[in-house]
VOGU-3710 file (C-alpha; in Angstrom, 3 decimals, decimal comma):
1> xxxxxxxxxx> -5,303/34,413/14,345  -5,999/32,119/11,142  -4,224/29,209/13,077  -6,848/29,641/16,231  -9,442/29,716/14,008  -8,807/26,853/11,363  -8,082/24,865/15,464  -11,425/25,748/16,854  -13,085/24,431/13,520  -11,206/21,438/13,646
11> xxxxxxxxxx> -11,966/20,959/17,509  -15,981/20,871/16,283  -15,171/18,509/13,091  -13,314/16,081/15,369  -16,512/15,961/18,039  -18,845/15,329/14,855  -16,339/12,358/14,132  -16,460/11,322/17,157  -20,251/10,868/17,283  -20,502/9,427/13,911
21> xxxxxxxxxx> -17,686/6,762/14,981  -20,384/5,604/17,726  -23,450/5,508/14,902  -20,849/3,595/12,372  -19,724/1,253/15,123  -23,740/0,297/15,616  -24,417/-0,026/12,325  -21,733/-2,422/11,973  -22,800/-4,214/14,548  -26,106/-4,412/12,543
31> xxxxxxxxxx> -24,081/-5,795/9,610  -21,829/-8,357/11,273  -25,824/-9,601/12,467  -27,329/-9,603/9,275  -24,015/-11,006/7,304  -25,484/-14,602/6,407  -28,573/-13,380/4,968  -26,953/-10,708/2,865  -24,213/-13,286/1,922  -27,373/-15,578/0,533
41> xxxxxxxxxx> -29,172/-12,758/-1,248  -25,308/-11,604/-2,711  -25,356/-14,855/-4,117  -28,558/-15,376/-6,080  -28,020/-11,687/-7,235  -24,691/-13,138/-8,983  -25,902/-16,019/-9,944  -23,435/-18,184/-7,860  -24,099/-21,946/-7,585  -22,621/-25,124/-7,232
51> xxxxxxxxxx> -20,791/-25,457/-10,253  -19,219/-22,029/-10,750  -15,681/-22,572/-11,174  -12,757/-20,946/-8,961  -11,295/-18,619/-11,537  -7,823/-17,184/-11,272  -7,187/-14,130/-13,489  -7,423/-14,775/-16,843  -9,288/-14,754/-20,265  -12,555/-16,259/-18,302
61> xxxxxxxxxx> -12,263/-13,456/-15,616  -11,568/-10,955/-17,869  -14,137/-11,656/-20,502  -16,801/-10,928/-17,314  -14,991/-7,947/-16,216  -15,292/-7,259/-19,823  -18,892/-7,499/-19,762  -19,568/-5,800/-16,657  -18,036/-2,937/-18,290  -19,880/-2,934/-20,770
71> xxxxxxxxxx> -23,258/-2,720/-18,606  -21,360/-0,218/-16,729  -21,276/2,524/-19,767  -19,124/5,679/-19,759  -18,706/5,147/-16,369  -16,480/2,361/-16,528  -12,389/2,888/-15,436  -9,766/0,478/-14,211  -7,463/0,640/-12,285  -4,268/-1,254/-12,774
81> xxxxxxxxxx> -2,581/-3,958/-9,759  0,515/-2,996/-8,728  1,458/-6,954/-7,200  3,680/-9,234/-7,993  1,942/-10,266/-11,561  4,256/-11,085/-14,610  1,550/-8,322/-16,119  -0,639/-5,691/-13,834  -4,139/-6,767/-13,607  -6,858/-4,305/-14,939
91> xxxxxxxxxx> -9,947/-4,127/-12,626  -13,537/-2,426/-13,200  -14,263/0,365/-11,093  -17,011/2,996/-11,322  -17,960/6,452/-9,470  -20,358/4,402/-7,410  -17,803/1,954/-6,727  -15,059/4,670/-5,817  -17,794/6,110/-3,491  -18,284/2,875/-1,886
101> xxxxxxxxxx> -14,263/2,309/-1,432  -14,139/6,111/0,254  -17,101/5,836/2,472  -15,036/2,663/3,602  -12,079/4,095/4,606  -14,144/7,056/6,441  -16,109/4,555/8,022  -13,027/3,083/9,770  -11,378/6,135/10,253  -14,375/7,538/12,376
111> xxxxxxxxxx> -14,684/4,377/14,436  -10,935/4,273/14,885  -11,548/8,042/16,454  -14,415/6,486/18,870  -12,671/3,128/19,869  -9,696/5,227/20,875  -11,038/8,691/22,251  -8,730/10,303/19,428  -8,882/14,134/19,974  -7,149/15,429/17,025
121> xxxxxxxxxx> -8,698/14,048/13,955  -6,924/16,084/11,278  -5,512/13,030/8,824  -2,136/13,513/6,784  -2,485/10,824/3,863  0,962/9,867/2,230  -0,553/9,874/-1,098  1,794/10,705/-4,412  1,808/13,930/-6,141  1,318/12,654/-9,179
131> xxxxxxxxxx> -1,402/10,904/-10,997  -0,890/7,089/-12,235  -3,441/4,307/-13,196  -3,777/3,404/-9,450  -6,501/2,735/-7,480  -5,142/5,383/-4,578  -5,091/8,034/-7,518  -8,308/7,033/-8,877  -9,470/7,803/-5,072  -7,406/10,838/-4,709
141> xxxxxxxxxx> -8,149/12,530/-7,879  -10,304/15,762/-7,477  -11,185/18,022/-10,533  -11,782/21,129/-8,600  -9,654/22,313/-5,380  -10,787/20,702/-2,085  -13,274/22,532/0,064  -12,038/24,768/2,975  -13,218/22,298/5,987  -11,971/19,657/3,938
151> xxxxxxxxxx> -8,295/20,718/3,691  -8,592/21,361/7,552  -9,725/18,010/8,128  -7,519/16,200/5,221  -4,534/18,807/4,971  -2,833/16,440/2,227  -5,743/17,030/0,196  -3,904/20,797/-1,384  -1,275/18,200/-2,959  -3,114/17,854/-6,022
161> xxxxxxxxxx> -3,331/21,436/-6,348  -0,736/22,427/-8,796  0,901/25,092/-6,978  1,671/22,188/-4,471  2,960/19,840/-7,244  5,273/23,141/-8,269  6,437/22,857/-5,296  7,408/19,172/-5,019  9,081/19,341/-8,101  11,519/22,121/-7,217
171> xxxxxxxxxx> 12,330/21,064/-3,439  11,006/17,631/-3,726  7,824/15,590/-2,268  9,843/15,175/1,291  10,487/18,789/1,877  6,852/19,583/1,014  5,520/17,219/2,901  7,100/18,378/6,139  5,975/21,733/5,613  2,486/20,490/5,313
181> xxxxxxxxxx> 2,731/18,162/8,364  4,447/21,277/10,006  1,508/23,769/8,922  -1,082/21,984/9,284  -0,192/19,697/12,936  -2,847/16,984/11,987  -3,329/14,005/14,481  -2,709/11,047/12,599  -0,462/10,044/9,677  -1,664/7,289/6,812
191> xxxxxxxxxx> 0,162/5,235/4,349  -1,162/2,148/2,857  1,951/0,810/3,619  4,531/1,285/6,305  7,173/1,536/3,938  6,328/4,530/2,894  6,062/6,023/6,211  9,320/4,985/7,215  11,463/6,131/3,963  10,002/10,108/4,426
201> xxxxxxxxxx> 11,950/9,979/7,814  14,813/7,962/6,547  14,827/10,901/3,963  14,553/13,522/6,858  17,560/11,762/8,890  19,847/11,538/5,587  19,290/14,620/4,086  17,972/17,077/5,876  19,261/20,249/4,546  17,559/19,413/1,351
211> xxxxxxxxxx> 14,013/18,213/3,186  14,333/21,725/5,039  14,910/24,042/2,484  11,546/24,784/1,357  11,021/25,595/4,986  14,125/27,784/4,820  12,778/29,673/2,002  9,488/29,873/3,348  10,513/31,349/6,559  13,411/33,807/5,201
221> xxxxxxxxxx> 11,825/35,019/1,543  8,191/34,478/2,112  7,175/36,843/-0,650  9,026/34,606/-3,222  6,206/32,160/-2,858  3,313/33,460/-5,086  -0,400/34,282/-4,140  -1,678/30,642/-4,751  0,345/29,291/-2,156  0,254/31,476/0,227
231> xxxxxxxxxx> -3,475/30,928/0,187  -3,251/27,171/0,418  -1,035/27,574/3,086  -3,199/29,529/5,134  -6,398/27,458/4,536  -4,121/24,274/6,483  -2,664/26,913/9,013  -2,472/25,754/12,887  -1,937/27,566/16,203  2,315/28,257/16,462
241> xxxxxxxxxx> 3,103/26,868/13,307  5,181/30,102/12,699  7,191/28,871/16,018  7,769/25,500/14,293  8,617/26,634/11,005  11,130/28,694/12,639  12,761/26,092/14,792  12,788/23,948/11,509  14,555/26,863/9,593  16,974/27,893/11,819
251> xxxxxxxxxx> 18,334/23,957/13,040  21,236/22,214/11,223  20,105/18,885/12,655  16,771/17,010/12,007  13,542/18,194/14,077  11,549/15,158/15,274  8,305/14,715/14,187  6,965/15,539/18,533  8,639/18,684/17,386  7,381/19,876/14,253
261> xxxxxxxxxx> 4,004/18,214/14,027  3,286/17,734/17,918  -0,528/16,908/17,681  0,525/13,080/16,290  -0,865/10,675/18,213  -1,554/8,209/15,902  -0,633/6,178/12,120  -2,707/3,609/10,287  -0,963/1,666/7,782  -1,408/-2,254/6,512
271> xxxxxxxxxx> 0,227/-4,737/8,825  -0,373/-7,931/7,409  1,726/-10,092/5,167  5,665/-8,341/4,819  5,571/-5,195/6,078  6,929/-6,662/9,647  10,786/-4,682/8,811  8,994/-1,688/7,852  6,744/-1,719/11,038  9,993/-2,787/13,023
281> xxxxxxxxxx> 12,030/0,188/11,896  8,897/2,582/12,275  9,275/2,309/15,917  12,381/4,235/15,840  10,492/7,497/14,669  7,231/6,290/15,927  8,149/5,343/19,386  4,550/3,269/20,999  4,551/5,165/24,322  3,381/8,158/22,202
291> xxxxxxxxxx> 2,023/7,121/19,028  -0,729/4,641/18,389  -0,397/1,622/15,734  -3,946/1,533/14,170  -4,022/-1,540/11,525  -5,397/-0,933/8,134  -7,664/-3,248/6,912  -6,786/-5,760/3,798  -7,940/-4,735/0,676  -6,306/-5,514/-3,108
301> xxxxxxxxxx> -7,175/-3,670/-6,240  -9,665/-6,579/-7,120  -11,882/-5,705/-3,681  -11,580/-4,825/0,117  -10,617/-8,400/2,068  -11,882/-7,570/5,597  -12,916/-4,435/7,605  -11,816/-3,337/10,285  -13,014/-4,418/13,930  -12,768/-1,971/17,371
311> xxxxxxxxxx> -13,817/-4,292/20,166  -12,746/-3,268/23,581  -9,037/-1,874/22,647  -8,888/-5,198/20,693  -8,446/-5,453/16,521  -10,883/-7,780/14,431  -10,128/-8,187/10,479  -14,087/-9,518/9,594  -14,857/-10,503/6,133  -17,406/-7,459/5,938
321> xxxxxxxxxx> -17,587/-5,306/2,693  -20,205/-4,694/0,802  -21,678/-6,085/-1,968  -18,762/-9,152/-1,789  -19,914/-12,886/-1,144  -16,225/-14,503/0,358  -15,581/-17,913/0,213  -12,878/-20,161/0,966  -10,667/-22,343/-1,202  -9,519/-24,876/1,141
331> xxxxxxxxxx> -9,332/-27,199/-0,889  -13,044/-27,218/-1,027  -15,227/-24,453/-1,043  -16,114/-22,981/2,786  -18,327/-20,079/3,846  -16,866/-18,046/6,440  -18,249/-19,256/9,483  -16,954/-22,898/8,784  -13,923/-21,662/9,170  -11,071/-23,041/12,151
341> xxxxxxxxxx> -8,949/-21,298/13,941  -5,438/-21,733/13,823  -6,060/-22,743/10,068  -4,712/-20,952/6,877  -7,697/-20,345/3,677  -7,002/-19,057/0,354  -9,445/-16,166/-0,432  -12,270/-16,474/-3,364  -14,293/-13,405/-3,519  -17,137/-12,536/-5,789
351> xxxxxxxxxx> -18,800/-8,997/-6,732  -20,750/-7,782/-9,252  -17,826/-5,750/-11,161  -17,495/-9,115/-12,942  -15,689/-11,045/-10,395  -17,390/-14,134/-10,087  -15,324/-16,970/-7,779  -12,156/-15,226/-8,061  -9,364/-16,554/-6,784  -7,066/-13,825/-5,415
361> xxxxxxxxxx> -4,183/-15,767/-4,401  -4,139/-14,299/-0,799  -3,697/-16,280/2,305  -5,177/-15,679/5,491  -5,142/-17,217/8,952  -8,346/-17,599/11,176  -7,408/-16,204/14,701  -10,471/-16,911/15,821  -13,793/-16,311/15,547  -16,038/-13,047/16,334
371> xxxxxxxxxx> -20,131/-13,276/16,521  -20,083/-16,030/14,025  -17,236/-14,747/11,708  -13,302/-15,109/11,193  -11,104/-12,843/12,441  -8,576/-13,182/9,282  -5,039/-12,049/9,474  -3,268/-11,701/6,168  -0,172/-14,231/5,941  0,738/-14,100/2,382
381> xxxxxxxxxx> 1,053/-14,122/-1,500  -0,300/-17,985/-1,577  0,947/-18,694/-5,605  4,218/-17,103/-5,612  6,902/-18,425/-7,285  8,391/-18,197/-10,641  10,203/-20,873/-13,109  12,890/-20,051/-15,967  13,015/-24,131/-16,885  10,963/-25,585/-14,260
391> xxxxxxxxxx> 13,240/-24,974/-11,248  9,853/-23,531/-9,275  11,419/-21,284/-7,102  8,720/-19,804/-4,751  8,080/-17,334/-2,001  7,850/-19,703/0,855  11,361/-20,853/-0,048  13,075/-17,305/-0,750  11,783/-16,118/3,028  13,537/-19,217/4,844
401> xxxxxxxxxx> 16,865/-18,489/2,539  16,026/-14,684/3,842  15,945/-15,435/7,453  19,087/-17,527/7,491  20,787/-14,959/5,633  19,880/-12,337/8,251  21,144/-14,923/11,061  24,377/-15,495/9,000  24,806/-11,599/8,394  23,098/-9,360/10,604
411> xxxxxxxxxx> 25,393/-6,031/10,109  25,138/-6,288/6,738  21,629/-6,533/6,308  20,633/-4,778/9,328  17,572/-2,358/8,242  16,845/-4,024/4,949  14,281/-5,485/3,187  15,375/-8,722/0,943  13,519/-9,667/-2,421  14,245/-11,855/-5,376
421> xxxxxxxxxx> 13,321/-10,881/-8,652  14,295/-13,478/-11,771  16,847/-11,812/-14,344  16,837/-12,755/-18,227  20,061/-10,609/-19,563  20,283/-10,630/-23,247  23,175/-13,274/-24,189  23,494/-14,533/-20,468  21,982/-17,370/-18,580  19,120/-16,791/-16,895
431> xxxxxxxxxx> 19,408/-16,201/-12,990  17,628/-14,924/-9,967  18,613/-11,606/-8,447  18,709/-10,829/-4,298  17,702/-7,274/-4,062  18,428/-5,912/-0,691  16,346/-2,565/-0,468  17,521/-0,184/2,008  18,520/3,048/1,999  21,879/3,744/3,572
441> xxxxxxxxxx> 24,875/2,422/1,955  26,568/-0,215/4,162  29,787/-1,855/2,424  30,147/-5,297/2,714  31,007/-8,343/0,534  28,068/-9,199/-1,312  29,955/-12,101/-3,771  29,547/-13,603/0,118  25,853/-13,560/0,656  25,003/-14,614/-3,201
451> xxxxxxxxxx> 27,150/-17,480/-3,134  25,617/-18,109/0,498  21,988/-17,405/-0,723  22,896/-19,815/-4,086  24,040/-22,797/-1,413  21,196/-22,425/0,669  18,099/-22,297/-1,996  19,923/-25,278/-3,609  19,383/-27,098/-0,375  15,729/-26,594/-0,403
461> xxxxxxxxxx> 14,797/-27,101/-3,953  16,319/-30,024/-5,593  15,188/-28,757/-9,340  16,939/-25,501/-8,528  19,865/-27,069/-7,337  19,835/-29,380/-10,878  19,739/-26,803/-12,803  22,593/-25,111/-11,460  24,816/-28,434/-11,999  23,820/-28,740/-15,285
471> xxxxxxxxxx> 24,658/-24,923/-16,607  20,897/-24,583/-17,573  20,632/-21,569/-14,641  23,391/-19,036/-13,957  24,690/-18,215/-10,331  22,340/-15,652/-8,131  23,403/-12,134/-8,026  23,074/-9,539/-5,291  22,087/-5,868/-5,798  21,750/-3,087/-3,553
481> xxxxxxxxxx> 19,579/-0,262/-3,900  17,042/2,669/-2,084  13,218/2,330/-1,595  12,237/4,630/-4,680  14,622/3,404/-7,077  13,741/-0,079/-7,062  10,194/0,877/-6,922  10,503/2,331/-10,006  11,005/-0,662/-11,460  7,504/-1,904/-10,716
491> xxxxxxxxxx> 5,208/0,907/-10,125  4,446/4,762/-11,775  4,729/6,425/-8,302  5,475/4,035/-5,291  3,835/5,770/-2,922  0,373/4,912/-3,893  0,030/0,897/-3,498  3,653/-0,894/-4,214  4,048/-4,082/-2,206  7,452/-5,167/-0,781
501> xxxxxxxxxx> 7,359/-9,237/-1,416  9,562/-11,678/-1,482  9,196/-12,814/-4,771  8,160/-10,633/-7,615  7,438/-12,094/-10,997  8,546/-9,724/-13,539  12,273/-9,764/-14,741  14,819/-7,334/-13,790  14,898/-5,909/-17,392  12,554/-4,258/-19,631
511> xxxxxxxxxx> 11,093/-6,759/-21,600  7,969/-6,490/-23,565  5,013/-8,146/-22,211  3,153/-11,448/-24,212  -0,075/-10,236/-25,808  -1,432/-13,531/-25,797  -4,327/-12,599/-23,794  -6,861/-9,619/-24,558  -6,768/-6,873/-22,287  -9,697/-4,328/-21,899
521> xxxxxxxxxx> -10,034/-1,993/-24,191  -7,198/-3,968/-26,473  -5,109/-2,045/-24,157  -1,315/-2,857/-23,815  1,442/-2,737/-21,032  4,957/-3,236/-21,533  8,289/-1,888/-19,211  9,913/0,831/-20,787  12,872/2,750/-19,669  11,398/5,948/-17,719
531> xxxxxxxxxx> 14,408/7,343/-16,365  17,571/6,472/-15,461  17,279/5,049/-12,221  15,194/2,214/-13,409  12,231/0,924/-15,460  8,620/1,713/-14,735  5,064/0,396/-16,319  3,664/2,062/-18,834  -0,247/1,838/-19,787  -2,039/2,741/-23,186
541> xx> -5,842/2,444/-22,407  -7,103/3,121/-26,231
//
């Protein structure tokens, strides 16, 4: 009876989506209309003019983030970049702004529902269990348990209950999520990234005995679980879930997700930049004749790139968020609208959270244009690349070596996603390291694809391929590890906003980060060992 009830309540929240999607789209509309005048008044407000210099991150940028936080009181936080940095940026946000940044994200998601007639709105958000000094847990975090039309709308939202987070830790994030998904039978599945989406049913396929247990218990011992959960677990209920619990409980072999969560119709998730494996791979749990592909828009830590489009079953990225005046580096300054299509613009974005002319290093390609404004497609990282002794190995480089390696050894990179991150060992040479991060374990000879990957980078940069002569570099290695465990390496929990790249600037090992430059707050970050599957940051905000 709960299940038909929580059903019929989330029948009347999606129509009131649905409506709203249709108010947001013409108020949008209204926006993309008014954009040139608000980008004027945006700029007088922040005092932009001719001579304002194009400021990467730095002491200048953060000396104004410094002083917007100051202005900002009490209320200031940051939240920390989880890119490719040598050292994670720290960026102003405040309640207002984290308001902003959710309305956002609604706003899309309720257009997204009206542009495709989606009938099941109930959202399942991959978001960690655990907090870090991300932006997604800065957005996620909520003092006081969810409200009850909340959790039927945003089922994920009992995670950061810690009953849930009791659970995780005994039976693991996996197994909990699929008896959430399975509970609750929501219509569309997020992740930031695709990555993310795709490891939870890697995990299922690999070990599912382990991702069904809780599901086991659940079903066999239910009085084992205390009060607290069983209340959660009826507040996400669903019509039949007791049918699909049981199917889960009593099969030796994986459930697909039409099984066990049949209401999924659709995902969102990023698909600019190098997500393109991910998304590939996707496909084989997320097959397109049932499930919809709904592209996130781009955002960074620093501020939201573009919003989302819906023009007749076609996707626009428009350079639309509020409160941001966008410019173009190319190598002069451009507004939007003087942008050409086919052509590829560094991003400059300005706000008044003491980014003034910032230069964020992200490339994007004009598809065309849409009532006056670029539709911008994220290409890539555009000031990647990293330098022991002036070799200036970069990102652009690393994916042709990639793609030639995958044409030279498709079985043993088949399902993998390729990276390079530089490697300072104490009392050895300094060398680069391919990472190939996949995870199933596929033997092969890997002395063979580092000695190929060596001979092929020294073909394309002549300073690389010096310093190898000469001693001055030592010979690339080749690791192989899983999703998680190399994410570890780079981010608190790497479900929240970890970036596969190409090219990541920090070294393999923990080294302590130069304190050269001021941080907020004289804060500090430095990699530590965490566990011992890898290294992870660590942040002291004093």
């Amino acid at each position: 009876m709960i299940g038909f009830v929580n059903d019929t309540l989330r029948f009347l929240i999606a129509r009131a989506i649905m409506l709203l999607g249709g108010v947001s789209d013409l108020r949008q509309r209204i926006r993309i209309r008014r954009f040139a005048a608000t980008q004027r008044h945006l700029k007088l407000k922040y005092r932009l003019h001719d001579h304002t210099p194009v400021l990467s991150y730095g002491p200048g940028v953060i000396k104004s983030i410094r002083y917007a936080a100051a202005h900002a009181g009490a209320d200031a936080r940051f939240a920390l970049t989880s890119g490719s940095t040598g050292e994670p940026e720290q960026i102003l946000y405040t309640k207002r702004r984290l308001r902003t940044l959710k309305f956002t994200f609604s706003d899309m998601f309720a257009r997204a529902v009206h542009a495709y007639g989606l009938k099941s709105t109930s959202l399942y958000v991959f978001s960690s269990f655990y907090a870090d000094a991300s932006l997604t847990t800065m957005l996620l975090n909520e003092p006081n348990p969810p409200p009850y039309l909340s959790t039927l709308q945003a089922p994920y939202r009992i995670q950061q209950h810690p009953a849930i987070r009791a659970l995780a830790d005994e039976y693991g994030a996996s197994a909990v999520r699929l008896w959430i998904l399975t509970l609750a039978n929501p219509g569309v599945l997020y992740a930031t990234n695709p990555s993310t989406i795709s490891t939870f049913f890697n995990e299922l396929k690999a070990d599912w005995l382990t991702c069904s247990k809780l599901i086991r218990d659940w079903h066999t011992h239910p009085c084992r679980f205390d009060r607290i959960t069983r209340r959660l677990a009826q507040r996400i209920n669903s019509s039949n879930s007791s049918e699909r619990l049981r199917l889960i409980a009593t099969s030796d072999n994986p459930v697909p997700l039409e099984r066990f969560a049949p209401a999924v119709r659709a995902y969102i998730c990023w698909t600019g930049g190098y997500v393109k494996p991910f998304l590939d791979r996707l496909t084989n749990h997320l097959p397109p004749a049932r499930y919809r592909l709904i592209p996130m828009y781009s955002m960074s830590t620093e501020t939201v790139e573009t919003e989302t489009v819906f023009r007749n079953g076609t996707v626009y990225f428009l350079p639309l968020a509020t409160g941001v005046v966008y410019e173009f580096n190319e190598p002069e300054l451009l507004t939007p609208d003087q942008l050409k299509p086919g052509q590829t613009y560094s991003l400059v974005v300005s706000d008044g959270y003491g980014l003034r002319r910032y230069q964020t290093g992200d490339l994007f390609e004009c598809r065309r244009m849409l009532d006056g404004l670029p539709d911008l497609a994220f290409v890539r990282r555009g000031a990647l690349e990293y330098s022991f002794i002036g070799e200036k190995v970069t990102a652009d480089q690393l994916n042709i070596v990639f793609d030639h390696l995958r044409a030279q050894y498709p079985e043993a990179l088949a399902g993998g996603f390729l990276t390079c991150v530089p490697s300072l060992p104490h009392n050895e040479k300094p060398h680069y390291k391919i990472v190939l991060i996949r995870d199933s374990d596929i033997h092969f000879n890997s002395n063979l694809i580092a000695l190929a990957c060596d001979e092929l980078l020294s073909a394309l940069n002549c300073e690389y391929r010096n310093k190898r002569a000469s001693g001055m570099l030592g010979p690339i290695g080749f690791i192989q590890t899983t999703t998680a465990d190399f994410a570890a390496r780079f981010a608190d929990t790497w479900e929240t906003q970890f970036k596969f790249l190409p090219l990541y600037q920090r070294t393999w090992e923990p080294v302590e980060l130069p304190r050269d430059v001021p941080h907020l707050n004289d804060s500090y970050i430095s990699l530590s060992d965490k566990n011992t599957r890898g290294l992870t940051q660590t942040t002291s905000l004093q």
